[in-house]
mmJSON file of the N, C-alpha and C atoms, coordinates in Angstrom:
{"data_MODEL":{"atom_site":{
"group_PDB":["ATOM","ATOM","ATOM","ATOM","ATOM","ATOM","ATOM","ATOM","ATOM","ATOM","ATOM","ATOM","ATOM","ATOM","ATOM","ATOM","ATOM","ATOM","ATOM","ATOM","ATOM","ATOM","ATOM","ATOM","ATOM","ATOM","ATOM","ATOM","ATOM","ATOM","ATOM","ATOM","ATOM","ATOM","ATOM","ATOM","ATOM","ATOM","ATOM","ATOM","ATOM","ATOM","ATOM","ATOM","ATOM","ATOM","ATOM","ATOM","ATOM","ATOM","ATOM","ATOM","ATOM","ATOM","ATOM","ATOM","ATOM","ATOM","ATOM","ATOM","ATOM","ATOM","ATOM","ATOM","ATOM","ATOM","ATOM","ATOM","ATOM","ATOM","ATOM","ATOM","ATOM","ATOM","ATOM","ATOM","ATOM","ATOM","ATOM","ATOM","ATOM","ATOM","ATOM","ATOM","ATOM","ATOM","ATOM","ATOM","ATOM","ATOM","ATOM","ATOM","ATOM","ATOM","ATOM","ATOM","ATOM","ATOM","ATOM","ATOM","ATOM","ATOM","ATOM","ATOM","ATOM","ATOM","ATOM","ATOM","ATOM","ATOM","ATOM","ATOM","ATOM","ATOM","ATOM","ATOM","ATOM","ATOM","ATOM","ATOM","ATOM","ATOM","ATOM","ATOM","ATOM","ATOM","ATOM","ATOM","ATOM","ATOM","ATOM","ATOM","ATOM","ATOM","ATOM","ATOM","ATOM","ATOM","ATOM","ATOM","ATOM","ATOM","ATOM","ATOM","ATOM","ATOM","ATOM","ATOM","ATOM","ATOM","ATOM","ATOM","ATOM","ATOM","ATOM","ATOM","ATOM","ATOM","ATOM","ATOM","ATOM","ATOM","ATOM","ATOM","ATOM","ATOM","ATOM","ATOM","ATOM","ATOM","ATOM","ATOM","ATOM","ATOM","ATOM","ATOM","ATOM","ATOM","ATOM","ATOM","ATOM","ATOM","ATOM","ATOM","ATOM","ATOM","ATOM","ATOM","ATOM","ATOM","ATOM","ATOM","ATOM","ATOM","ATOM","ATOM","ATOM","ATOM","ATOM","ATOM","ATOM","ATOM","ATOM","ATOM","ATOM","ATOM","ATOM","ATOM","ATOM","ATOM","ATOM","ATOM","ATOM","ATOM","ATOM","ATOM","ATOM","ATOM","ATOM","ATOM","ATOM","ATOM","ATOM","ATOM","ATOM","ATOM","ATOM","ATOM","ATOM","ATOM","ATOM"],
"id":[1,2,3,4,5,6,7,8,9,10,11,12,13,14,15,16,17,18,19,20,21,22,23,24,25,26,27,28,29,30,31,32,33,34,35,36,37,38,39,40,41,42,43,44,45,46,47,48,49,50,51,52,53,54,55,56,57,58,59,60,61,62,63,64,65,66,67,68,69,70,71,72,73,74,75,76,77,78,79,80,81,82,83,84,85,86,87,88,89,90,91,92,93,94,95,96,97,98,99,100,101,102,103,104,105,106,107,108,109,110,111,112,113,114,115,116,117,118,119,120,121,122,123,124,125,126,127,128,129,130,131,132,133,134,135,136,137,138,139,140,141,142,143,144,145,146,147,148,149,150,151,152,153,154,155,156,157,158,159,160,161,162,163,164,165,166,167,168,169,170,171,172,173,174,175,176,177,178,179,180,181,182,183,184,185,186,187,188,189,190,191,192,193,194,195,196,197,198,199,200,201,202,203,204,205,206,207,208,209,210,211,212,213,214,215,216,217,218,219,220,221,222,223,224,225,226,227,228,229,230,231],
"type_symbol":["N","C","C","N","C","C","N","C","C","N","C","C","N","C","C","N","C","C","N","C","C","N","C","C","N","C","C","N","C","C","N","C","C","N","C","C","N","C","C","N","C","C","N","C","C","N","C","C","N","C","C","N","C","C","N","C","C","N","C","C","N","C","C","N","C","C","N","C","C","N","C","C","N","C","C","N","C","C","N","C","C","N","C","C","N","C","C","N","C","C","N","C","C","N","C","C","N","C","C","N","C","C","N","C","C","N","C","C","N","C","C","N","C","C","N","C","C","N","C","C","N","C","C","N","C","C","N","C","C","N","C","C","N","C","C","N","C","C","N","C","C","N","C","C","N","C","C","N","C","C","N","C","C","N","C","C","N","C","C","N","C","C","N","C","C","N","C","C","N","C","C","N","C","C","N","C","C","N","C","C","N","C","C","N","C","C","N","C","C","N","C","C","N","C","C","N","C","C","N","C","C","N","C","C","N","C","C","N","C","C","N","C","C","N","C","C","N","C","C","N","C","C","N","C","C","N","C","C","N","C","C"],
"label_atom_id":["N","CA","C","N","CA","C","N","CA","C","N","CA","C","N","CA","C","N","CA","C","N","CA","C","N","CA","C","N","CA","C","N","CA","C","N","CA","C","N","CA","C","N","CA","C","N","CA","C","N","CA","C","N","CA","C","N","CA","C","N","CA","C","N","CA","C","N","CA","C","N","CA","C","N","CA","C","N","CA","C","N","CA","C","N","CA","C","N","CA","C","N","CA","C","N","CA","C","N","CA","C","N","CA","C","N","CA","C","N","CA","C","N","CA","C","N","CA","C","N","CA","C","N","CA","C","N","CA","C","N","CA","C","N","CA","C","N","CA","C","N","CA","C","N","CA","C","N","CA","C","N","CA","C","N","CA","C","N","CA","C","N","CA","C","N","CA","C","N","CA","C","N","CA","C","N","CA","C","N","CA","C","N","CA","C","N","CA","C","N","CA","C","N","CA","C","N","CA","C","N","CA","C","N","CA","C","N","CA","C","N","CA","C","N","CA","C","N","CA","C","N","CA","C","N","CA","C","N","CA","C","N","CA","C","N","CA","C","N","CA","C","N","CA","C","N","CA","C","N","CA","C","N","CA","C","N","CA","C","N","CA","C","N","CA","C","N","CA","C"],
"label_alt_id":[null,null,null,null,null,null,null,null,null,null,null,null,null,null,null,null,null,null,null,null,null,null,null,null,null,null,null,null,null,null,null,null,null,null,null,null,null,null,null,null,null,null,null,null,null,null,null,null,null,null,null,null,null,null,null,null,null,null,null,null,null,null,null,null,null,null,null,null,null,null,null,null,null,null,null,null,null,null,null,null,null,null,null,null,null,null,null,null,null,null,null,null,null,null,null,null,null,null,null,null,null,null,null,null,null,null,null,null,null,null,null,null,null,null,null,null,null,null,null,null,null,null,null,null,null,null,null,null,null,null,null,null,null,null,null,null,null,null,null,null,null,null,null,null,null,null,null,null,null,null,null,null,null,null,null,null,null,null,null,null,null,null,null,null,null,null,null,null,null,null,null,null,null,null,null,null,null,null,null,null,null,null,null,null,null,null,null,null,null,null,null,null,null,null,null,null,null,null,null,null,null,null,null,null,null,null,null,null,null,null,null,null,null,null,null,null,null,null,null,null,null,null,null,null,null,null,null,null,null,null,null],
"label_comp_id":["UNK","UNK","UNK","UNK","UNK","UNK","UNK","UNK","UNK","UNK","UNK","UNK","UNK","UNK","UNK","UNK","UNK","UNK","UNK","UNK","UNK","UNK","UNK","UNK","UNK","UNK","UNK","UNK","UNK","UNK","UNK","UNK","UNK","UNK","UNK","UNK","UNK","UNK","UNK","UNK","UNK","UNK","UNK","UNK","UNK","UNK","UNK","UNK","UNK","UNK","UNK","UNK","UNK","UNK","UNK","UNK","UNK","UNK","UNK","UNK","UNK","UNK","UNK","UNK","UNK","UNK","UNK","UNK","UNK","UNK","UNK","UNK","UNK","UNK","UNK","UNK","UNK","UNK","UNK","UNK","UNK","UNK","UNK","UNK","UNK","UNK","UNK","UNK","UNK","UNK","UNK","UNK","UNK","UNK","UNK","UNK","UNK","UNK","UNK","UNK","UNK","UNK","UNK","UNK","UNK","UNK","UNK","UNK","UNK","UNK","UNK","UNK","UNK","UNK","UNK","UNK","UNK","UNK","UNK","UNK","UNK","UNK","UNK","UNK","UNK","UNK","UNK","UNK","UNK","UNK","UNK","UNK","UNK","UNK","UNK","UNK","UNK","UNK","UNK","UNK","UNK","UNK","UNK","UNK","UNK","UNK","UNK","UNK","UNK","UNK","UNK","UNK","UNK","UNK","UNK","UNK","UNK","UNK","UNK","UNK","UNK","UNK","UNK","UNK","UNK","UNK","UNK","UNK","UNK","UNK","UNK","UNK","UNK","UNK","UNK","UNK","UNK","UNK","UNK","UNK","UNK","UNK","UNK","UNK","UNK","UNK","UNK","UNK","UNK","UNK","UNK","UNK","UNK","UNK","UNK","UNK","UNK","UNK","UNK","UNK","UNK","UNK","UNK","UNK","UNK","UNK","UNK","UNK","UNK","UNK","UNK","UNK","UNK","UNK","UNK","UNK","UNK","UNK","UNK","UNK","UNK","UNK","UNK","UNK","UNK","UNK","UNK","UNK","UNK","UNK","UNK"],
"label_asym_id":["A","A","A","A","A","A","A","A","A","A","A","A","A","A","A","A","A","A","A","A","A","A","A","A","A","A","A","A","A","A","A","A","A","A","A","A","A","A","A","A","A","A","A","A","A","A","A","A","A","A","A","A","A","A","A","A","A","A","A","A","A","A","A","A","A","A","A","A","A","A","A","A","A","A","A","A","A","A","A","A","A","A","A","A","A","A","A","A","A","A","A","A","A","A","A","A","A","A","A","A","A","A","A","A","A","A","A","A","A","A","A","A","A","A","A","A","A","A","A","A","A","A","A","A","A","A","A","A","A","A","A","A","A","A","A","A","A","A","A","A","A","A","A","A","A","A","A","A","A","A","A","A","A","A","A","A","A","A","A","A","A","A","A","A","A","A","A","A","A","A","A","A","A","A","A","A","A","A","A","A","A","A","A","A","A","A","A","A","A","A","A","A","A","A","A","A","A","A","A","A","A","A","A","A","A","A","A","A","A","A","A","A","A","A","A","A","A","A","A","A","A","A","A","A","A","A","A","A","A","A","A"],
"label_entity_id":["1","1","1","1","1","1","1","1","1","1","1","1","1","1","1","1","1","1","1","1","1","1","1","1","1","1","1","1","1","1","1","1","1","1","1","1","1","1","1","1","1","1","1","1","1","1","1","1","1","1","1","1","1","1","1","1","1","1","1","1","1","1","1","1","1","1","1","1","1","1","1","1","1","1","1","1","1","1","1","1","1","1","1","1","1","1","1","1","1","1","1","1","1","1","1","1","1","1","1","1","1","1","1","1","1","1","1","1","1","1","1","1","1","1","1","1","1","1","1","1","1","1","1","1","1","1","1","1","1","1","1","1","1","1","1","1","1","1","1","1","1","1","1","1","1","1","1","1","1","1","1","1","1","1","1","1","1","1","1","1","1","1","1","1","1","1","1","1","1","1","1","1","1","1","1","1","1","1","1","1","1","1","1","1","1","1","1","1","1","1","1","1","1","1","1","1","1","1","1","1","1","1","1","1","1","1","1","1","1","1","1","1","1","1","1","1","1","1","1","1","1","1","1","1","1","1","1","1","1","1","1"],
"label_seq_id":[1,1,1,2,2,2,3,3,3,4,4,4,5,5,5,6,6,6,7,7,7,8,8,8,9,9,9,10,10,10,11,11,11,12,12,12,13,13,13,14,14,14,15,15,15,16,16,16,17,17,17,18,18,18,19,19,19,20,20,20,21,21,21,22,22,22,23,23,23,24,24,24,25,25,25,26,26,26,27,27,27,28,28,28,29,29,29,30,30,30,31,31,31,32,32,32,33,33,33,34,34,34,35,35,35,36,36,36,37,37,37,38,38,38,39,39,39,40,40,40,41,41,41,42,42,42,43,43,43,44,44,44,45,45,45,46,46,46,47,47,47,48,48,48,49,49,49,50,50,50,51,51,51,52,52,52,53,53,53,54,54,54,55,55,55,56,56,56,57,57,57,58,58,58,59,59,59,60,60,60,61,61,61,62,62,62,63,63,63,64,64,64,65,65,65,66,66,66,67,67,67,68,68,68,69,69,69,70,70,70,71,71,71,72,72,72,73,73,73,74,74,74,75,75,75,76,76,76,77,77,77],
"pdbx_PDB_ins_code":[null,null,null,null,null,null,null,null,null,null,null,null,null,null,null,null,null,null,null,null,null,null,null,null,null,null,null,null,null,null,null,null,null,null,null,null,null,null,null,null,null,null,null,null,null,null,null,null,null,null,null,null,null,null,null,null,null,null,null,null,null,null,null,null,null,null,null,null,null,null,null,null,null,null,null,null,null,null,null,null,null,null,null,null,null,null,null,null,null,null,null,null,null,null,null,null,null,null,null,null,null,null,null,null,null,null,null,null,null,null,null,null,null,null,null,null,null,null,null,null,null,null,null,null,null,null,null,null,null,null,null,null,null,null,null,null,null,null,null,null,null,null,null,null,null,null,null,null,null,null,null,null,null,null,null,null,null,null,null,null,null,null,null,null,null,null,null,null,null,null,null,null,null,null,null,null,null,null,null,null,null,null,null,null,null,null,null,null,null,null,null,null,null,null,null,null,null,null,null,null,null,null,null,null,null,null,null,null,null,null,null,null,null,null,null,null,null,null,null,null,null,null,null,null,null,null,null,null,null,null,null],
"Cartn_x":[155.99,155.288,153.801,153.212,151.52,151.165,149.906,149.445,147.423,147.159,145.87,145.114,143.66,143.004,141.77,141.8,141.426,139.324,138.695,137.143,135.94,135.196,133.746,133.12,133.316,132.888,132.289,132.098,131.896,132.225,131.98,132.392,134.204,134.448,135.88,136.599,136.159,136.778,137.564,136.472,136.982,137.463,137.421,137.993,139.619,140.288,141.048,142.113,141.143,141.715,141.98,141.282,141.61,142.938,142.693,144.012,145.108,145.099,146.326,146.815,145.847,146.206,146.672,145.974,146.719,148.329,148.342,149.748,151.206,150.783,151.438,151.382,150.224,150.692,151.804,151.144,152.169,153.988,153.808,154.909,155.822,155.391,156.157,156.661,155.673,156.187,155.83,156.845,156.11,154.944,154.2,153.021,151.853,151.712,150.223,149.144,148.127,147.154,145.994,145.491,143.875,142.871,141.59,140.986,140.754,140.43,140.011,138.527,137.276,136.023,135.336,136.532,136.157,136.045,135.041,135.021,136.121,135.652,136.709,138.231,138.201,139.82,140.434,139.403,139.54,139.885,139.177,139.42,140.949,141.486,142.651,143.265,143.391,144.544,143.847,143.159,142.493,142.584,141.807,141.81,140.351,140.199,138.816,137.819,138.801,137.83,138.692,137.871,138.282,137.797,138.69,139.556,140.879,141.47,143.09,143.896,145.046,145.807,147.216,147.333,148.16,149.437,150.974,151.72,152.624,152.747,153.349,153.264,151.819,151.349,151.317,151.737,151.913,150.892,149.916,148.86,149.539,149.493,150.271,149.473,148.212,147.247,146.102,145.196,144.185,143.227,141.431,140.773,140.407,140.897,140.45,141.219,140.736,141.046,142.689,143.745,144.71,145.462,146.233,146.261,147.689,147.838,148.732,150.224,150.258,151.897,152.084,151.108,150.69,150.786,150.273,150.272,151.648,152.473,153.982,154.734,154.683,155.473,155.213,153.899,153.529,154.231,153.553,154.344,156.056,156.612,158.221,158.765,158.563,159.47,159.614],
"Cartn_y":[48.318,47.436,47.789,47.669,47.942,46.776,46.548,44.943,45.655,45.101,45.861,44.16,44.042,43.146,43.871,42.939,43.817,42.65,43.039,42.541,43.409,43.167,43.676,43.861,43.158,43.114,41.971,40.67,39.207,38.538,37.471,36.399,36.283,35.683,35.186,36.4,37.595,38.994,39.448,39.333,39.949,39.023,37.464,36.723,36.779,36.547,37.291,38.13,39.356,40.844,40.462,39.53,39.559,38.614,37.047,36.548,36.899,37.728,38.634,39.88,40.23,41.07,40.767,38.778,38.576,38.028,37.45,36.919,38.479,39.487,40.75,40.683,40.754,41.078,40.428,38.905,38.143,37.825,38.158,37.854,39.285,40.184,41.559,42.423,41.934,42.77,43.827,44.61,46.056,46.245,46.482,46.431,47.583,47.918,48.687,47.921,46.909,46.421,47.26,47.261,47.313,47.021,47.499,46.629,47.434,47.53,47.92,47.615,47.933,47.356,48.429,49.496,50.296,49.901,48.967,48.358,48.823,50.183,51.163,50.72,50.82,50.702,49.33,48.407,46.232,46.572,46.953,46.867,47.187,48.081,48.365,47.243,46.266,45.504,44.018,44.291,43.002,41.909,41.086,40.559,40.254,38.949,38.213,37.572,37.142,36.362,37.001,37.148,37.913,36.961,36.95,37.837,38.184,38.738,38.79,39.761,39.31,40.146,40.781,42.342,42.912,43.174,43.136,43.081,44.452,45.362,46.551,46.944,46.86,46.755,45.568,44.437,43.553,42.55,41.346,41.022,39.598,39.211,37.958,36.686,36.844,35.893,35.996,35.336,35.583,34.738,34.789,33.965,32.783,33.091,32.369,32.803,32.476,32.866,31.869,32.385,31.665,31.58,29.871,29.408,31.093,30.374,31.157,31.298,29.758,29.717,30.077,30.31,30.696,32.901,33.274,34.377,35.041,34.296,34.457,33.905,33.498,33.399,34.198,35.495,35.962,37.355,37.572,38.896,38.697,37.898,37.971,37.755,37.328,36.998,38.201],
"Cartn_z":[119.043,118.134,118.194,117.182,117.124,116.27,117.293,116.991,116.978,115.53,115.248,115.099,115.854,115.731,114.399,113.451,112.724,112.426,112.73,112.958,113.236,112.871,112.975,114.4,115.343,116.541,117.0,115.863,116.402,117.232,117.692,119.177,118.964,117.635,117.534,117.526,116.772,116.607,118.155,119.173,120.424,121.689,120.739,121.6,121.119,120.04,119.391,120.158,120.232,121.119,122.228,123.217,124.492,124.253,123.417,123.234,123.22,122.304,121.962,122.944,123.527,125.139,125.878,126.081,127.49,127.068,125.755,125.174,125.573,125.217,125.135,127.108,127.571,128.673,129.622,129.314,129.932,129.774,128.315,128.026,128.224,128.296,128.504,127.58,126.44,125.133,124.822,124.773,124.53,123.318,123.121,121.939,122.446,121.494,121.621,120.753,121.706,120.844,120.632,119.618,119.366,118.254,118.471,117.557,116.731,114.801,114.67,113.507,114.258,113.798,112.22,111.758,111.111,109.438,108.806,107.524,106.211,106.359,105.521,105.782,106.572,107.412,107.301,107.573,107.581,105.686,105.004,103.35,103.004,103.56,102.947,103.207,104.064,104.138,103.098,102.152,101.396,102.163,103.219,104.08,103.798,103.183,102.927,103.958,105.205,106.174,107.531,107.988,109.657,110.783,112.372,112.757,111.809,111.696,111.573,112.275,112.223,113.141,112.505,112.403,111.992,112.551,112.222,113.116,112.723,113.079,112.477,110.798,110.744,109.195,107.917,108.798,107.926,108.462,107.894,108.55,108.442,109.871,110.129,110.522,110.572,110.861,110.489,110.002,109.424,109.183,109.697,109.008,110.345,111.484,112.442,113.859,115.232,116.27,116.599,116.7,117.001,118.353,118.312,119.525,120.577,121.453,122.395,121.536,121.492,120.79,119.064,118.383,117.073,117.216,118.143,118.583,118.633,119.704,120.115,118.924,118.287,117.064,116.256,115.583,115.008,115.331,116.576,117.086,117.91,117.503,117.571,116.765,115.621,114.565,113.682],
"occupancy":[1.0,1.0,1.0,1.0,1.0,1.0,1.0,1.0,1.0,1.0,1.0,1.0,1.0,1.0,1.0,1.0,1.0,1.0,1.0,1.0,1.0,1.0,1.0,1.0,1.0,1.0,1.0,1.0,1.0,1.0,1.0,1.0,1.0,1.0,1.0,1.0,1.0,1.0,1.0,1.0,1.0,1.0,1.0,1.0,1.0,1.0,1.0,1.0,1.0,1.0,1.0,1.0,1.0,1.0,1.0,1.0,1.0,1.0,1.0,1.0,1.0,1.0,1.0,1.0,1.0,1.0,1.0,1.0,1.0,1.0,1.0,1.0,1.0,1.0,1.0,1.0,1.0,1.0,1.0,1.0,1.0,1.0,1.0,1.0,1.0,1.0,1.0,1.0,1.0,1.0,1.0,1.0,1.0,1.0,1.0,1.0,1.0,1.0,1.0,1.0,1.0,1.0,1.0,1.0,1.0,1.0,1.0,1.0,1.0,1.0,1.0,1.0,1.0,1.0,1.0,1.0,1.0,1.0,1.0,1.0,1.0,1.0,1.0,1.0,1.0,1.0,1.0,1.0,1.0,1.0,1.0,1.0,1.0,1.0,1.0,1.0,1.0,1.0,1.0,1.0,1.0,1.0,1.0,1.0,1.0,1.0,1.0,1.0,1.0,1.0,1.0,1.0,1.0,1.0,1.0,1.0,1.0,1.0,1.0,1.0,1.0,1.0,1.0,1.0,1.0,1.0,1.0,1.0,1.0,1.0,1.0,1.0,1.0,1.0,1.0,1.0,1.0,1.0,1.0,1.0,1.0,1.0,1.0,1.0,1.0,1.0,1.0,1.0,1.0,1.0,1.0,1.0,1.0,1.0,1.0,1.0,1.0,1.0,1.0,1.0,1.0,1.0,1.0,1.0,1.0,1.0,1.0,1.0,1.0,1.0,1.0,1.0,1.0,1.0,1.0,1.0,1.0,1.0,1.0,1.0,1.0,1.0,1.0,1.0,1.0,1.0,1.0,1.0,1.0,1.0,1.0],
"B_iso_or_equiv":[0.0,0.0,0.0,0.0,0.0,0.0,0.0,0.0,0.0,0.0,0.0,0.0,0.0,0.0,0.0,0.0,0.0,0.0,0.0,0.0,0.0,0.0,0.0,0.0,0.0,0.0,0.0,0.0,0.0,0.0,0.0,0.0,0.0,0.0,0.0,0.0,0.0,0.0,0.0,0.0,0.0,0.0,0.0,0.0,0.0,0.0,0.0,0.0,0.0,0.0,0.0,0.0,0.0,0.0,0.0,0.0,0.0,0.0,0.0,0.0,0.0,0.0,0.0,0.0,0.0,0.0,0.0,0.0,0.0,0.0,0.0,0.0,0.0,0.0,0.0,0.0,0.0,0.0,0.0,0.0,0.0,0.0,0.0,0.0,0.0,0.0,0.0,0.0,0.0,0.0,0.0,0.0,0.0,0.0,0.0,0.0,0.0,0.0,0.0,0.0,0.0,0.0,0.0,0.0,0.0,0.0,0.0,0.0,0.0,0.0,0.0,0.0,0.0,0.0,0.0,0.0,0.0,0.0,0.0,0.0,0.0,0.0,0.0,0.0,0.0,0.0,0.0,0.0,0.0,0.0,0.0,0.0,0.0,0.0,0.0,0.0,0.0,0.0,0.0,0.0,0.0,0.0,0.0,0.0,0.0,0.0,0.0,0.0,0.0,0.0,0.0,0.0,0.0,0.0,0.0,0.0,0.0,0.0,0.0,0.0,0.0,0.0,0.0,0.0,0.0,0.0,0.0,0.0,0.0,0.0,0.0,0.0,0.0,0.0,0.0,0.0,0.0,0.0,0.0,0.0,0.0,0.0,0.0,0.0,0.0,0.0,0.0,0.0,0.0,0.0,0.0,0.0,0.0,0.0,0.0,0.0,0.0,0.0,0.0,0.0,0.0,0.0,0.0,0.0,0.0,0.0,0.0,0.0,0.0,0.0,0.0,0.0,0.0,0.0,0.0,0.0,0.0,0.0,0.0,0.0,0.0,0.0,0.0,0.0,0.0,0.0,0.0,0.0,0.0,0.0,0.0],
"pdbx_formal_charge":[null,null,null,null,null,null,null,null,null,null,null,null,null,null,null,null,null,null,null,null,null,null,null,null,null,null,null,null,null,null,null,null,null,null,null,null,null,null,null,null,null,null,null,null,null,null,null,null,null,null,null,null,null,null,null,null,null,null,null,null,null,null,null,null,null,null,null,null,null,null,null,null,null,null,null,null,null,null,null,null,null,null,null,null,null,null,null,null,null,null,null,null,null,null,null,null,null,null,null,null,null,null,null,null,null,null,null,null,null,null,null,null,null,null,null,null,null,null,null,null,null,null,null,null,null,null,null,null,null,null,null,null,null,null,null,null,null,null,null,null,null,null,null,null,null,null,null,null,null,null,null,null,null,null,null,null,null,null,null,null,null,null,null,null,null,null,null,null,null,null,null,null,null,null,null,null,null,null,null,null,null,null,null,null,null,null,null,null,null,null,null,null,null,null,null,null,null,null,null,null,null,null,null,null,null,null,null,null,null,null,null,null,null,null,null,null,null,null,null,null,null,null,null,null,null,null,null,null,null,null,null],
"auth_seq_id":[1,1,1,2,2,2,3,3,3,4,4,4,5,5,5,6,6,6,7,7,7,8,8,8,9,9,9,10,10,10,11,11,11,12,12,12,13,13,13,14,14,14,15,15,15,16,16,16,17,17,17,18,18,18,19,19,19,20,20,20,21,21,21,22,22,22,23,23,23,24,24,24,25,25,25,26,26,26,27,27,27,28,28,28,29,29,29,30,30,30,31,31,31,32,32,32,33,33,33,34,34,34,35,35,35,36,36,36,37,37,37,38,38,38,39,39,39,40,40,40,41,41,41,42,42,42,43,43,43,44,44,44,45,45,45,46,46,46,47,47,47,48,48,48,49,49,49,50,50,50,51,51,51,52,52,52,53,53,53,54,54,54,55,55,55,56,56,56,57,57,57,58,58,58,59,59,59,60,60,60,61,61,61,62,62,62,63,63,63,64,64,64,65,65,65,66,66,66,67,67,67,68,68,68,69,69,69,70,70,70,71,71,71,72,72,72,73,73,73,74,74,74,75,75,75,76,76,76,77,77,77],
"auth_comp_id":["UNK","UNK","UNK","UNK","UNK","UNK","UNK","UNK","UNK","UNK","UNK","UNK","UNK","UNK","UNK","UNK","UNK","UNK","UNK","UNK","UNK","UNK","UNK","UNK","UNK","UNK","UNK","UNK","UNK","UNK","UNK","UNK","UNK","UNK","UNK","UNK","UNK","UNK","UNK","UNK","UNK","UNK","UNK","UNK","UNK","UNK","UNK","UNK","UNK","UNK","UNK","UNK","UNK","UNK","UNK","UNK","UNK","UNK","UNK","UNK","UNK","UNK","UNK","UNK","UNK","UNK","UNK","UNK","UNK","UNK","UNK","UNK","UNK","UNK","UNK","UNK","UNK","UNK","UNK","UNK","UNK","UNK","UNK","UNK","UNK","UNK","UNK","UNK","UNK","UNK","UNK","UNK","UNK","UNK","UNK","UNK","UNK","UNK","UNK","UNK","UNK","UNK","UNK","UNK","UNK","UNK","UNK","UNK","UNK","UNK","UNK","UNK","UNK","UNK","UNK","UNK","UNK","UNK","UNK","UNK","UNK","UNK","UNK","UNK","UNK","UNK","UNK","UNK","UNK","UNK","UNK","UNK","UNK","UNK","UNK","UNK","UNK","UNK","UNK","UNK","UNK","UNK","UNK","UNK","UNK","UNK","UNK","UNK","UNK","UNK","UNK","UNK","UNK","UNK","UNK","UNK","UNK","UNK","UNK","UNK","UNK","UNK","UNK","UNK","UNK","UNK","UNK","UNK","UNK","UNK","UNK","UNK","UNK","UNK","UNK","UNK","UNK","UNK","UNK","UNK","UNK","UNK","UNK","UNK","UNK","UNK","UNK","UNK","UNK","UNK","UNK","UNK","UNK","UNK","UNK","UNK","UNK","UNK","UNK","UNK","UNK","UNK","UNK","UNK","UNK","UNK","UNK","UNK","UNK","UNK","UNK","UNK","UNK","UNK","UNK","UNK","UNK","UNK","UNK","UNK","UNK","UNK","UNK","UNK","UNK","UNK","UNK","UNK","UNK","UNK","UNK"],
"auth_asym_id":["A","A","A","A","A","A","A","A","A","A","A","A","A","A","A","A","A","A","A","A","A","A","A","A","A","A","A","A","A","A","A","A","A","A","A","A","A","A","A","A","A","A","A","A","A","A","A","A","A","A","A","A","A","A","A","A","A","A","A","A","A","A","A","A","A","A","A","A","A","A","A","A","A","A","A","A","A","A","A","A","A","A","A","A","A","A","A","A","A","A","A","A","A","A","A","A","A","A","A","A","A","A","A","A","A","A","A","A","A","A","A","A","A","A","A","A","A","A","A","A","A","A","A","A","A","A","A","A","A","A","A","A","A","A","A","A","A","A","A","A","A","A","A","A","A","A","A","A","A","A","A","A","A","A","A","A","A","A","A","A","A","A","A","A","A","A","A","A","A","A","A","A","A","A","A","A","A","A","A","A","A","A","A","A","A","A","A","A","A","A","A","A","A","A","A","A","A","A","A","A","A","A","A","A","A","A","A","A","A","A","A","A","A","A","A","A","A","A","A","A","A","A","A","A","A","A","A","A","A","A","A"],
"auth_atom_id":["N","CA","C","N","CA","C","N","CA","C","N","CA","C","N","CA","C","N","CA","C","N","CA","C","N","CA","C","N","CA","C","N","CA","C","N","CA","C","N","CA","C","N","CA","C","N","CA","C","N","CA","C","N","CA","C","N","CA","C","N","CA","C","N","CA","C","N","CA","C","N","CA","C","N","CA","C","N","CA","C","N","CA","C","N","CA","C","N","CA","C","N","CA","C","N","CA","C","N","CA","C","N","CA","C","N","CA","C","N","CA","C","N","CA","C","N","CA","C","N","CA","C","N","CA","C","N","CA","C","N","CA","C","N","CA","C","N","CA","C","N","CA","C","N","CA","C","N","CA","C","N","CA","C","N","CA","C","N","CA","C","N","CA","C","N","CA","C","N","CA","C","N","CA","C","N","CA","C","N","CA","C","N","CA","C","N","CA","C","N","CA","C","N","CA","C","N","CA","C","N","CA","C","N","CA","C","N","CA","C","N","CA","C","N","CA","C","N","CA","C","N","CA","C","N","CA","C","N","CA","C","N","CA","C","N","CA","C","N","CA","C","N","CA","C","N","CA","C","N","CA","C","N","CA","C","N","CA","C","N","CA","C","N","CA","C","N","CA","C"],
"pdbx_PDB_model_num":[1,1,1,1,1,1,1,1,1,1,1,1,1,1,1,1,1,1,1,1,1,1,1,1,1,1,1,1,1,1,1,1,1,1,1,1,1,1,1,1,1,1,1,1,1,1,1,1,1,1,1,1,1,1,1,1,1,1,1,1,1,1,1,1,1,1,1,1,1,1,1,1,1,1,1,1,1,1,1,1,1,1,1,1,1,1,1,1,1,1,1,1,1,1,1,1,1,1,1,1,1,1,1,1,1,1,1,1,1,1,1,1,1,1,1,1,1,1,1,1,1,1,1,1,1,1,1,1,1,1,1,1,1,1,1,1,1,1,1,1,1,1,1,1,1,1,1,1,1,1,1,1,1,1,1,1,1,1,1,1,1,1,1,1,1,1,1,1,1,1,1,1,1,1,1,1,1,1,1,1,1,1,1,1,1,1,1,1,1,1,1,1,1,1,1,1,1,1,1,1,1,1,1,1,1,1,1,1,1,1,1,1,1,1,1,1,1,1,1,1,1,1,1,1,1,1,1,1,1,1,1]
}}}
C-alpha cells in the first residue's frame, strides 16, 4: 500500500505525516508513507485545501488533520 501525505510543509501538513506514521506503525500495516510537498505534483490530484491524504492513488481525506480512528478507516477499507 502507498499512503502519500500530500502538503506544502505547514504545521497541520507534517502533523498529518507523523499521524499517519505512527497509525501504520502501530497497527502493522504494511504501507509506504510519504510526503509529498511538490506543488506540481499536489495539482494533479485537484485537491483545493490541504493536508490530504492519498491512499493508493485515490485521495481519501482531505482539507484537515484527521483523528487516529478516521486514519484506520481510510487506509483499510
Amino acid at each position: 500500500m502507498e499512503i502519500i501525505i500530500l502538503g506544502t510543509g505547514c504545521a497541520k501538513c507534517k502533523t498529518t505525516f507523523e499521524a499517519v506514521q505512527k497509525v501504520v506503525d502501530e497497527s502493522g500495516i504494511d504501507a509506504t508513507v510519504y510526503k509529498e510537498e511538490d506543488i506540481l505534483e499536489i495539482v494533479k490530484y485537484n485537491i483545493m485545501s490541504l493536508p490530504a491524504v492519498v491512499v493508493d492513488g485515490e485521495v481519501k481525506i482531505k482539507g484537515y488533520v484527521p483523528t487516529k480512528e478516521e486514519i484506520l478507516k481510510a487506509i483499510t477499507i
